[in-house]
Phi, psi and omega in degrees: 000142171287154156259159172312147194282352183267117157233091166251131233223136186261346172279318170262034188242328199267302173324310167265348171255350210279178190251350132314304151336292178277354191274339173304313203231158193293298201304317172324299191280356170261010165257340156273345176295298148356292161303315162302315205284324158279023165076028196277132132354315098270147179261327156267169143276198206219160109342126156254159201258148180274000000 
């Protein structure tokens, strides 16, 4: 049997989806720009805390 394509880790969940991570590159901040103007609730994803 393969294993599943989700092995998930929360330093590289932060690293390639995080709001540094989008905040680096123009194409980034125009997806958070995006995200503001519709009014998302978050913008990035956060960890959850137990």
């Amino acid at each position: 049997m393969s294993k599943r394509t989700y092995q998930p880790h929360n330093k590289s969940r932060l690293r390639t989806h995080g709001f540094r991570a989008r905040n680096s590159s123009s194409s980034g901040q125009k997806v958070l720009r995006n995200r503001r103007r519709k009014g998302r609730h978050r913008l990035t994803p956060t960890i959850y805390q137990k």
